[in-house]
C-alpha positions as a Python dict, from the first residue, in 0.01 Angstrom:
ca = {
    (1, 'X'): (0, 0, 0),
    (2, 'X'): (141, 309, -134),
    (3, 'X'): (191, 564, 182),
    (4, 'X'): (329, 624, 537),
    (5, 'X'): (333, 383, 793),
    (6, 'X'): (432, 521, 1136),
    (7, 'X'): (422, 206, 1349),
    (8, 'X'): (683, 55, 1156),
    (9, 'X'): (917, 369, 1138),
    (10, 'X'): (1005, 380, 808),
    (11, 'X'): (888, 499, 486),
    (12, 'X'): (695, 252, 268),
    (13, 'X'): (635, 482, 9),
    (14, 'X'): (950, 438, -277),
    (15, 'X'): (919, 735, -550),
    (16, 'X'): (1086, 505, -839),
    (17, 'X'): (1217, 750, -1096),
    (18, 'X'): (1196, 607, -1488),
    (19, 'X'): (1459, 628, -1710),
    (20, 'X'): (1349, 929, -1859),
    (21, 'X'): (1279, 1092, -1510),
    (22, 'X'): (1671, 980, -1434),
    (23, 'X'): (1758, 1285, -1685),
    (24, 'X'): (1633, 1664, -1681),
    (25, 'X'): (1886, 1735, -1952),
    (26, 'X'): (1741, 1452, -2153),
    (27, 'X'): (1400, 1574, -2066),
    (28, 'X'): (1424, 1937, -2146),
    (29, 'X'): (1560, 1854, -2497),
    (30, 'X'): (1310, 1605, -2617),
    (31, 'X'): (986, 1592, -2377),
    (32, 'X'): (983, 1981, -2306),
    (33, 'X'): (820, 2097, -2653),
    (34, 'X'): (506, 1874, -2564),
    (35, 'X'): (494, 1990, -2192),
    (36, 'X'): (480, 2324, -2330),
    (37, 'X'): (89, 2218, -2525),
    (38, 'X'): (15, 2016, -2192),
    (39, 'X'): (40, 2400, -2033),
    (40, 'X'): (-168, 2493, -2366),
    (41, 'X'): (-412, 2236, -2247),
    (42, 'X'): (-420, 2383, -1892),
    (43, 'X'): (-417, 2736, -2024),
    (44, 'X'): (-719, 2683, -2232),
    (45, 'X'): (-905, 2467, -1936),
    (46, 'X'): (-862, 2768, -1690),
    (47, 'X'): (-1180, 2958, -1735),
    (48, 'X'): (-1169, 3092, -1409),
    (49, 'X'): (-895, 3219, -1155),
    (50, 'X'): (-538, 3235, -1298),
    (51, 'X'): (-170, 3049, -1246),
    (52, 'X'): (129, 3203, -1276),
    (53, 'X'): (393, 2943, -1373),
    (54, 'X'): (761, 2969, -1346),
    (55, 'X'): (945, 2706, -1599),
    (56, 'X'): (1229, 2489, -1553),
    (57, 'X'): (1423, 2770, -1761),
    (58, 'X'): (1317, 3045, -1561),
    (59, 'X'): (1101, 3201, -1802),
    (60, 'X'): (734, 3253, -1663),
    (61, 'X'): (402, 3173, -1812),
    (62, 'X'): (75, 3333, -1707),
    (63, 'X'): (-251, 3077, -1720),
    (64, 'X'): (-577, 3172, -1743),
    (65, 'X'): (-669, 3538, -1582),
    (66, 'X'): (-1034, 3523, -1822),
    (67, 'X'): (-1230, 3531, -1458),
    (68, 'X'): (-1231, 3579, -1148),
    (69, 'X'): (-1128, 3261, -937),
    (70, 'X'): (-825, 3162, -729),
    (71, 'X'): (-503, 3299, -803),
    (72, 'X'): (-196, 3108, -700),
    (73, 'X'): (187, 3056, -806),
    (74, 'X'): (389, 2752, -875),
    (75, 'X'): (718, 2666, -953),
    (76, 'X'): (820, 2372, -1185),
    (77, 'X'): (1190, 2285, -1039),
    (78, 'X'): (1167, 1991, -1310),
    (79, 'X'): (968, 1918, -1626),
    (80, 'X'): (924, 1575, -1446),
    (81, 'X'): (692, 1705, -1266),
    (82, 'X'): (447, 1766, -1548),
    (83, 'X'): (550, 1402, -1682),
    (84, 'X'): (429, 1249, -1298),
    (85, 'X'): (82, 1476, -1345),
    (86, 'X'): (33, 1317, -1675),
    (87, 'X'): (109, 970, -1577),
    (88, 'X'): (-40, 981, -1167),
    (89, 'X'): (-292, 1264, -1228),
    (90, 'X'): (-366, 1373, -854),
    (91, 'X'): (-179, 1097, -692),
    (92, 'X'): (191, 1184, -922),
    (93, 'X'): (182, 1496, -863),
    (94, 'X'): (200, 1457, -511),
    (95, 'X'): (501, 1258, -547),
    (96, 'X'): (623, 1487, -774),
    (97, 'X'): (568, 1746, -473),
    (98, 'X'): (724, 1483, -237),
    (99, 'X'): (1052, 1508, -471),
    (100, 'X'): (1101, 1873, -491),
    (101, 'X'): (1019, 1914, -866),
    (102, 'X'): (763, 2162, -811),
    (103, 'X'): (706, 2415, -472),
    (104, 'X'): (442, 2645, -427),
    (105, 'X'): (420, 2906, -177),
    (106, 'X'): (79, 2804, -123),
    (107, 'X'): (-68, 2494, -208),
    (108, 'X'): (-450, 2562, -139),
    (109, 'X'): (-510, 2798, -374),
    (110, 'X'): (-386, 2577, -673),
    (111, 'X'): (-614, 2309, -587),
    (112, 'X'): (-881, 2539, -555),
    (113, 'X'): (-799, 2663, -885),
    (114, 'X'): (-780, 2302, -1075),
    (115, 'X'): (-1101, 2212, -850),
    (116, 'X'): (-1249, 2519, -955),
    (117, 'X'): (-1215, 2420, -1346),
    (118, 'X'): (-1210, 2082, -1285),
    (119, 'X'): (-1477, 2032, -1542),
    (120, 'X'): (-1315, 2213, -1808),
    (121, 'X'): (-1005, 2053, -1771),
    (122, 'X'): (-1112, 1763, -1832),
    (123, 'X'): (-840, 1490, -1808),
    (124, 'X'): (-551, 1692, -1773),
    (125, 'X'): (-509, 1641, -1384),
    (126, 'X'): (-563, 1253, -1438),
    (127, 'X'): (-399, 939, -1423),
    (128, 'X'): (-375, 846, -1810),
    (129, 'X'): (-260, 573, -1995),
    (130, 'X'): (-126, 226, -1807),
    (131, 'X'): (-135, 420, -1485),
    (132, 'X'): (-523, 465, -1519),
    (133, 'X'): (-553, 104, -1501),
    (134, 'X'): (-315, 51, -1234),
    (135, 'X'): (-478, 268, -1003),
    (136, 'X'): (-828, 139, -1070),
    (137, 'X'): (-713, -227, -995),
    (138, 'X'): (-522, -121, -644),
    (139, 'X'): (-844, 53, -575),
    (140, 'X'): (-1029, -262, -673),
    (141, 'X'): (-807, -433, -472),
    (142, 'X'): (-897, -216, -159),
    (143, 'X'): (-1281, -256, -171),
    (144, 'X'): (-1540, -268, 142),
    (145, 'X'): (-1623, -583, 121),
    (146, 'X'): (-1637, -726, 528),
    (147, 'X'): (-1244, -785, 514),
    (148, 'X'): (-1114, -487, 342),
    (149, 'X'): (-1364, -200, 595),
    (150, 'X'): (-1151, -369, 856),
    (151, 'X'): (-827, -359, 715),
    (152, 'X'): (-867, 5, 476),
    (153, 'X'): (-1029, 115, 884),
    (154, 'X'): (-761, 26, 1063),
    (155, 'X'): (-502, 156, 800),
    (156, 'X'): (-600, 541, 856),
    (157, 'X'): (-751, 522, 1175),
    (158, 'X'): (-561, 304, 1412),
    (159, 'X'): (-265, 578, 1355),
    (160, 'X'): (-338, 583, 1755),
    (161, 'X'): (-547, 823, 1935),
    (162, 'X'): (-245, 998, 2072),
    (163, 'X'): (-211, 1151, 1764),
    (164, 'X'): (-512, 1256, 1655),
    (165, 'X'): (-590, 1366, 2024),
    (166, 'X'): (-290, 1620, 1938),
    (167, 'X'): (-432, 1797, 1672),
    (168, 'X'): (-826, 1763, 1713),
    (169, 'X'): (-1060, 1954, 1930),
    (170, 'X'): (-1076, 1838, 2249),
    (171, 'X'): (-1408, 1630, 2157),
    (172, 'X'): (-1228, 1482, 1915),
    (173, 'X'): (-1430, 1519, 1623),
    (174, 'X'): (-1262, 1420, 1251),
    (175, 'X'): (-1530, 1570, 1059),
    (176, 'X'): (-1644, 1904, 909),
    (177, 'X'): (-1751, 2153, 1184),
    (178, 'X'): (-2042, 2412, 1143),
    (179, 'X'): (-1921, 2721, 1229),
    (180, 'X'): (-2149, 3072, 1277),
    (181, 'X'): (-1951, 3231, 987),
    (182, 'X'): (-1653, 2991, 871),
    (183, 'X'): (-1451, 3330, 773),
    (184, 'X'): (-1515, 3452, 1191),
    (185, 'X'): (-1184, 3352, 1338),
    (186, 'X'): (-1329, 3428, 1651),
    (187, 'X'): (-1546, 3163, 1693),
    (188, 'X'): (-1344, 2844, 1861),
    (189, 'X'): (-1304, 2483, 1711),
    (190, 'X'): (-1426, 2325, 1961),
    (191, 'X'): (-1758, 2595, 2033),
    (192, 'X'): (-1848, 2477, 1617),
    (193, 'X'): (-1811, 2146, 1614),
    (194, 'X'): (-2074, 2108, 1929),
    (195, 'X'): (-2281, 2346, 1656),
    (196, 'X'): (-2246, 2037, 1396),
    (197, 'X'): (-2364, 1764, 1600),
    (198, 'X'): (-2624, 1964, 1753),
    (199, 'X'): (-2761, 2008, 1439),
    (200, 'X'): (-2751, 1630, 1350),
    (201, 'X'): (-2923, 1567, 1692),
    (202, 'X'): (-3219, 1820, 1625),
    (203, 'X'): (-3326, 1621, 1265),
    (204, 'X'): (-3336, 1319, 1462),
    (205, 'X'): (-3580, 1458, 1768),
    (206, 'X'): (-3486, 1250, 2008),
    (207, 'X'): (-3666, 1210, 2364),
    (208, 'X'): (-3617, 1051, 2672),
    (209, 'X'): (-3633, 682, 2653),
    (210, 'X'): (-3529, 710, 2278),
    (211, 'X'): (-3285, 465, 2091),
    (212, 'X'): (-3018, 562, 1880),
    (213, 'X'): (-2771, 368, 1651),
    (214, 'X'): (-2417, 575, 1537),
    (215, 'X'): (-2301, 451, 1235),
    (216, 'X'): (-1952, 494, 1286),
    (217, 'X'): (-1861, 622, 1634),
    (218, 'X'): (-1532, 763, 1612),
    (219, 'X'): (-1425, 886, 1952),
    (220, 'X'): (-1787, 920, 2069),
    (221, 'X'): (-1791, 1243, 2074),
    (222, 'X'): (-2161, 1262, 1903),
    (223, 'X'): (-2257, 996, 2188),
    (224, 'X'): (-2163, 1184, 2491),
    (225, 'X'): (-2323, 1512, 2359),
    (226, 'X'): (-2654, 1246, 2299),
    (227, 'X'): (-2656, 1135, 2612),
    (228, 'X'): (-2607, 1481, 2727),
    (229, 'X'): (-2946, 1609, 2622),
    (230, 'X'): (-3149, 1339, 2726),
    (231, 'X'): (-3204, 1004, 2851),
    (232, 'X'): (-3082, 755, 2586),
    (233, 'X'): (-2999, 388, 2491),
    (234, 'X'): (-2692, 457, 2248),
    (235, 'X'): (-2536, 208, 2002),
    (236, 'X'): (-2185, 304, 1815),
    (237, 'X'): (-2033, 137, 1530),
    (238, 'X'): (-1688, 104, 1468),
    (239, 'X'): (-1437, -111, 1272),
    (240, 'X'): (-1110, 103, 1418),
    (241, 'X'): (-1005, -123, 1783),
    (242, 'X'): (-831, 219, 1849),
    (243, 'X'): (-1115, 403, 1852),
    (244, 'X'): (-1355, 172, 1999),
    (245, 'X'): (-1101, 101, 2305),
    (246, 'X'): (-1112, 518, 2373),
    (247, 'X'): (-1516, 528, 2296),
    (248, 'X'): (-1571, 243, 2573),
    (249, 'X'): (-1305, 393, 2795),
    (250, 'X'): (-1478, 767, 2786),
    (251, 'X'): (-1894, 689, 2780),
    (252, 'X'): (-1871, 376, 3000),
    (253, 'X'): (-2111, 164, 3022),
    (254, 'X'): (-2386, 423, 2950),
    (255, 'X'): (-2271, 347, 2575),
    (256, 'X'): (-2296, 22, 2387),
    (257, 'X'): (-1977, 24, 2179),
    (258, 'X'): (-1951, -301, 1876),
    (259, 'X'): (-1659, -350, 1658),
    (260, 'X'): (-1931, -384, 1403),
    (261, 'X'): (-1929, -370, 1050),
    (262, 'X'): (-2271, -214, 931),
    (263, 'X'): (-2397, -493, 716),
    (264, 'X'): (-2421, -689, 1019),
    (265, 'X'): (-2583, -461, 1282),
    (266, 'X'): (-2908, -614, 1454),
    (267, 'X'): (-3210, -434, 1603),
    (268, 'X'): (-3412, -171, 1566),
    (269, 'X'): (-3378, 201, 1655),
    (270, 'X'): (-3558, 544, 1670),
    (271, 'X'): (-3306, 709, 1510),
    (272, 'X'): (-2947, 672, 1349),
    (273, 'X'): (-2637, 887, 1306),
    (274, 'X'): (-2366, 897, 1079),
    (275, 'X'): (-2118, 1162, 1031),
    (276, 'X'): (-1889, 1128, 754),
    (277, 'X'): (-1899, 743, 731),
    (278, 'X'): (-2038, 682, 397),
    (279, 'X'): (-1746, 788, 243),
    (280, 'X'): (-1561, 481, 368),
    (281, 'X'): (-1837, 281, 185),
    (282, 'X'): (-1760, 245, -172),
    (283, 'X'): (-1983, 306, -445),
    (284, 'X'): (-2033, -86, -483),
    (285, 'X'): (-2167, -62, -123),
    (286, 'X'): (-2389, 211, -134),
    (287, 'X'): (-2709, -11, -165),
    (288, 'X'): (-2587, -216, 131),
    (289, 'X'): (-2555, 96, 359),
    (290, 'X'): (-2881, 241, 296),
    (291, 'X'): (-3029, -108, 312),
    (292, 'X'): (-2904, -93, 640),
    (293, 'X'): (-3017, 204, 776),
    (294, 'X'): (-3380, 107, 624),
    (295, 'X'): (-3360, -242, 823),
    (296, 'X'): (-3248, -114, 1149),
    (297, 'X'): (-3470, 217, 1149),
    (298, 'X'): (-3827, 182, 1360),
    (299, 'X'): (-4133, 285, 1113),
    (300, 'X'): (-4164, 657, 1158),
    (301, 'X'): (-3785, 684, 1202),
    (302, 'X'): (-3540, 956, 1128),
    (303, 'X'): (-3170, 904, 1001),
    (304, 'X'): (-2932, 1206, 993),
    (305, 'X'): (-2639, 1162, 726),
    (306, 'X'): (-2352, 1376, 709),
    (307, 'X'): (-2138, 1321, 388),
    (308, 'X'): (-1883, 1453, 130),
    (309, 'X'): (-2011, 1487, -175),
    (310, 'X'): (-1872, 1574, -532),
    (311, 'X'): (-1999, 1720, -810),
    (312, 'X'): (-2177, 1505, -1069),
    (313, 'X'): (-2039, 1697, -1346),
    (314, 'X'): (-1678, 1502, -1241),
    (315, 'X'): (-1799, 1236, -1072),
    (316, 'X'): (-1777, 975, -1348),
    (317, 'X'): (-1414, 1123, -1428),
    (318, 'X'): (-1375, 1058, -1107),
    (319, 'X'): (-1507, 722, -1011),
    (320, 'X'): (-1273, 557, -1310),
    (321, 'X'): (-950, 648, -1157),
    (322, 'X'): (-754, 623, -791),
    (323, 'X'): (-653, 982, -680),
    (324, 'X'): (-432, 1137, -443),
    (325, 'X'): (-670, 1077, -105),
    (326, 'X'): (-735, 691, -225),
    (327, 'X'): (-397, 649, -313),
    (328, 'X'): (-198, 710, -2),
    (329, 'X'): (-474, 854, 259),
    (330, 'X'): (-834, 678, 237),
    (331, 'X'): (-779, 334, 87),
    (332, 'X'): (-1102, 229, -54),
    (333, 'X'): (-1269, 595, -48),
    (334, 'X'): (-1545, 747, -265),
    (335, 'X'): (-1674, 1102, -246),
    (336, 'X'): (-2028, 1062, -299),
    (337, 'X'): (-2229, 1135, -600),
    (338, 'X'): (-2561, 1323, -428),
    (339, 'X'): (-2807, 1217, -730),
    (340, 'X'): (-2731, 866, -695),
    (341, 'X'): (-2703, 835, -348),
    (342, 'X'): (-3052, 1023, -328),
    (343, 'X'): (-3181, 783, -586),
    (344, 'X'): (-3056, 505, -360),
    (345, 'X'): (-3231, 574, -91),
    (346, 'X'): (-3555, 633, -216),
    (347, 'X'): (-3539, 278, -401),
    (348, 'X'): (-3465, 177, 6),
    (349, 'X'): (-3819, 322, 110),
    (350, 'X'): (-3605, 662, 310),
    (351, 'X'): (-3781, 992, 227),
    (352, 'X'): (-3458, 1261, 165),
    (353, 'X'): (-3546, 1602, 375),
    (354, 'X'): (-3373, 1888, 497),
    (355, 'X'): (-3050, 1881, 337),
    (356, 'X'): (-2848, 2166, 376),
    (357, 'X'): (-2461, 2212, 197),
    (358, 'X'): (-2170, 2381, 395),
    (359, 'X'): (-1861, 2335, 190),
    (360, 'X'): (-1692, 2668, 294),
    (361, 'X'): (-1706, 2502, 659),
    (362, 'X'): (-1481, 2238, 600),
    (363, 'X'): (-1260, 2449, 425),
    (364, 'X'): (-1218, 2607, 737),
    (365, 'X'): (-1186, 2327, 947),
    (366, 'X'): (-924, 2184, 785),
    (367, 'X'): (-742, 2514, 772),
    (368, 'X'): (-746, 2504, 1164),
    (369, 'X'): (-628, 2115, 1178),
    (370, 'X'): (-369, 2229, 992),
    (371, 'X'): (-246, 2493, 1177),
    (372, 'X'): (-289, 2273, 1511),
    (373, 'X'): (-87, 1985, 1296),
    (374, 'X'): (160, 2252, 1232),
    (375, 'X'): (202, 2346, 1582),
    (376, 'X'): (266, 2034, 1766),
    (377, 'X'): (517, 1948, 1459),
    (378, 'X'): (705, 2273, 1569),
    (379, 'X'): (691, 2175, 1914),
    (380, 'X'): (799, 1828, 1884),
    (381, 'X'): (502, 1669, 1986),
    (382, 'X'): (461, 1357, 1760),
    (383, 'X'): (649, 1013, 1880),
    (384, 'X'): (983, 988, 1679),
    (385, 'X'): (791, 719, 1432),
    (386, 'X'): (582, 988, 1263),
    (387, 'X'): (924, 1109, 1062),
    (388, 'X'): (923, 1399, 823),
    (389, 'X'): (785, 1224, 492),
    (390, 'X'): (477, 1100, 728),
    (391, 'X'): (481, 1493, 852),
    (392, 'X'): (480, 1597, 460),
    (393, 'X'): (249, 1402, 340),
    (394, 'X'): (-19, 1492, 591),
    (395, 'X'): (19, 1851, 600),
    (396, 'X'): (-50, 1803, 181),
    (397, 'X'): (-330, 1563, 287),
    (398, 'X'): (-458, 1877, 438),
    (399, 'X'): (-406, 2160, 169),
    (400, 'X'): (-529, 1947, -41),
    (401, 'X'): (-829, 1837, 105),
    (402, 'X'): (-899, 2235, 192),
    (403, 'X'): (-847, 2359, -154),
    (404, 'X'): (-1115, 2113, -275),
    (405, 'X'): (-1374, 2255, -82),
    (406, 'X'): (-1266, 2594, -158),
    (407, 'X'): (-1297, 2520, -505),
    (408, 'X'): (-1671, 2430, -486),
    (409, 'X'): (-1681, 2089, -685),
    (410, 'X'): (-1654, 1911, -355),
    (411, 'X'): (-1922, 1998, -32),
    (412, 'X'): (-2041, 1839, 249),
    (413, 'X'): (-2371, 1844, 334),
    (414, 'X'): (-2624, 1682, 593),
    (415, 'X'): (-2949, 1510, 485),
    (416, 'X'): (-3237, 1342, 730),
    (417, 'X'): (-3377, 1028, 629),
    (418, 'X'): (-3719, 893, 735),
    (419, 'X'): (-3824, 569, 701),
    (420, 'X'): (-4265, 595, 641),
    (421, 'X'): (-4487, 449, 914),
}
C-alpha cells in the first residue's frame, strides 16, 4: 500500500524515478516541446482564476486570468513534474511534490484553482494511460467488502489516538464543523463542532427513553453530547479497535460500543447517526448501507447523514481512476455522487429532507487542523515514528483536502432520512 506507515518507522512509500525521469537534460531537450501544449491544455481549461507558472528555464508563463477565481503561483523545479501529473494525475503529482520538482508558496489555492475548473479541464489532472488502469485495480483491490472496511479502517484510523488527540478539538471530532460564519476567526473549534452535531441531533428529535444507533462512532464524541441532552440507549459502530477502546473507555457503560461492521448490525432504533462514514463505503456498497439504515430504522424513524459529496459533473471522471486521497490517505474511499445516493435511498423506502450544503465550513476546518498539525510538529510533539515524509504528506493531505472545498466541486452536506410508518 502506497503511503506512510508510522508504526513501523520507516517509509513505505519508494518514489521510483523512470529512465526518462533519471535525466532533466534529456527531458528538457526532447519531452519539453510537448509539456509546453500540456500548459496549452491547462491554459485553455482555466476559465476561471489564474496560475502564474515559473518554468524549468526560468522564463514565466501566465494561465488563465479570463475570470475571477483563485489565483496562486507555482514553480516547476523539473519538467518531471508535469511528466508524474500526466502519468499519476492527482496521486503523481503529489510525489512529484514529495521530490522537490515543483514548490508552491501556497498549495491551497492551486487546488482550488484546478477544482475550480475541474470540469473544463477535463483529463488533464488525471492518471492516463497504463497508470489509469493501475490505479483502478489497487483501488479494486482495496474494496469494502467485510475484510477490506476492517483492514482500509484500521489503515488510517488506528494511527493511535495519541495523535489525533494532538491535533483535534478536544471532543475529538474528525469531521467538518459548522461554524457561525466559517470566515469569523473568533469563533473556537471546539464551540463549532458542538454546533455540527447539535444540528444532526435536532433532525433526529430524540426524547427521553429514545434509541439511537451511530453509524460509525469515532471517539464518541456525538454519543456523549446524545446522552447529554437526554435520557438515551446509544449504540456506536466502529471497525477502528483504536477508537472503539477510547469510545468504551470515555462513555462507559452508558454506551454500547460493537466493533461492528454495518452490514451486520441487529435491532431496531428510533433514530441513526452517521457523520462522515459513507465515504468509507464504496460506491459498490452504497445499496448495502442504505439497506441498512432502512432495516435497522423503527417505522416513523429519522436518520441524519452527514457526507462529502462531489460534483456530478466530475464524478464519473472521477469514479474511473484512484486519486491522491485513495492512493496514499483513504484506501477504498469514494466522495459521494448526491443524485445517486438520493436515488438510492428512495429505491430503500427513506424519504430525503432537509439537506443543507456547507462546503466553505470544512474548508475552514481543515485550515485550523492544519495549523494545530503545524504546531505540535514545531513543538515536537509527535512520537519519533511519525518522521518527516509521514509529517509531509499529511500537511499536503490537508491543503489538499482544503483547496477542494474551496474550489466548490466538492461539499459536504447533511441530509435526514425517514423511514414511512
Amino acid at each position: 500500500m502506497n503511503a506512510i506507515d508510522p508504526r513501523r518507522g520507516r517509509r513505505a512509500l519508494s518514489v521510483r524515478h523512470s529512465p526518462v525521469e533519471r535525466s532533466e537534460g534529456w527531458t528538457s531537450r526532447l519531452v519539453a516541446p510537448h509539456l509546453h501544449r500540456l500548459l496549452d491544455r491547462i491554459d485553455a481549461g482555466l476559465e476561471k482564476g489564474s496560475l502564474e507558472a515559473v518554468l524549468p528555464d526560468g522564463s514565466i508563463r501566465i494561465l488563465g486570468g479570463r475570470a475571477d477565481g483563485p489565483v496562486c503561483q507555482v514553480r516547476l523545479v523539473r519538467w518531471r513534474a508535469l511528466l508524474r501529473l500526466i502519468a499519476g494525475g492527482s496521486a503523481g503529482w503529489y510525489r512529484a511534490w514529495a521530490a522537490g520538482e515543483w514548490t508552491s508558496p501556497d498549495p491551497v489555492p492551486l487546488f482550488a484553482l484546478f477544482m475550480a475548473n475541474a470540469v473544463t479541464l477535463g483529463n488533464v489532472a488525471r492518471r492516463n494511460g497504463p497508470g489509469r488502469w493501475i490505479g483502478r485495480f489497487l483501488h479494486w483491490a482495496r474494496r469494502n467488502d467485510r475484510k477490506g472496511s476492517r483492514r482500509n479502517i484500521a489503515y488510517h484510523y488506528d494511527l493511535g489516538n495519541d495523535f489525533y488527540s494532538l491535533w483535534l478539538d478536544r471532543q475529538m471530532h474528525y469531521s467538518s464543523a459548522l461554524f457561525r460564519d466559517p470566515d469569523d476567526p473568533t469563533e473556537s473549534l471546539e464551540r463549532a463542532q458542538q454546533r455540527k452535531v447539535d444540528a444532526i441531533l435536532d433532525r433526529l428529535g430524540l426524547k427521553d427513553g429514545g434509541s439511537l444507533l451511530e453509524i460509525g462512532c469515532g471517539w464518541g464524541g456525538l454519543a456523549e453530547q446524545a446522552m447529554a441532552r437526554c435520557r438515551i440507549s446509544y449504540d456506536g459502530l466502529t471497525l477502528s479497535a483504536e477508537q472503539a477502546a477510547y469510545a468504551r473507555e470515555r462513555l462507559g457503560p452508558s454506551a454500547n460500543i460493537l466493533l461492528t461492521d454495518y452490514r451486520d448490525a441487529q435491532g431496531q432504533f428510533d433514530a441513526i447517526a452517521s457523520v462522515e462514514m459513507v465515504e468509507a463505503v464504496g460506491q459498490e456498497y452504497w445499496p448495502a448501507y442504505l439497506a441498512a439504515i432502512s432495516r435497522l430504522l423503527k417505522p416513523g424513524g429519522r436518520a441524519a447523514v452527514q457526507y462529502i459529496l462531489i460534483d456530478d459533473a466530475i464524478f464519473r471522471k472521477y469514479a474511473r481512476s484512484a486519486d491522491f486521497i485513495q492512493t496514499y490517505i483513504f484506501p477504498g474511499g469514494m466522495l459521494i455522487s448526491e443524485s445517486r445516493f438520493r436515488a438510492l435511498a428512495a429505491a430503500n423506502g427513506l424519504a430525503w429532507h432537509e439537506v443543507t450544503h456547507f462546503g466553505l465550513h470544512y474548508a475552514e476546518t481543515l485550515r485550523r487542523w492544519r495549523e494545530r498539525f503545524d504546531l505540535i510538529v514545531d513543538r515536537g510533539l509527535l512520537p519519533p515514528s511519525f518522521d518527516q515524509h509521514f509529517v509531509a504528506l499529511w500537511r499536503y493531505y490537508l491543503m489538499y483536502c482544503e483547496g477542494g472545498f474551496r474550489g466548490g466541486m466538492i461539499d459536504v452536506a447533511q441530509v435526514t432520512l425517514v423511514k414511512p410508518n
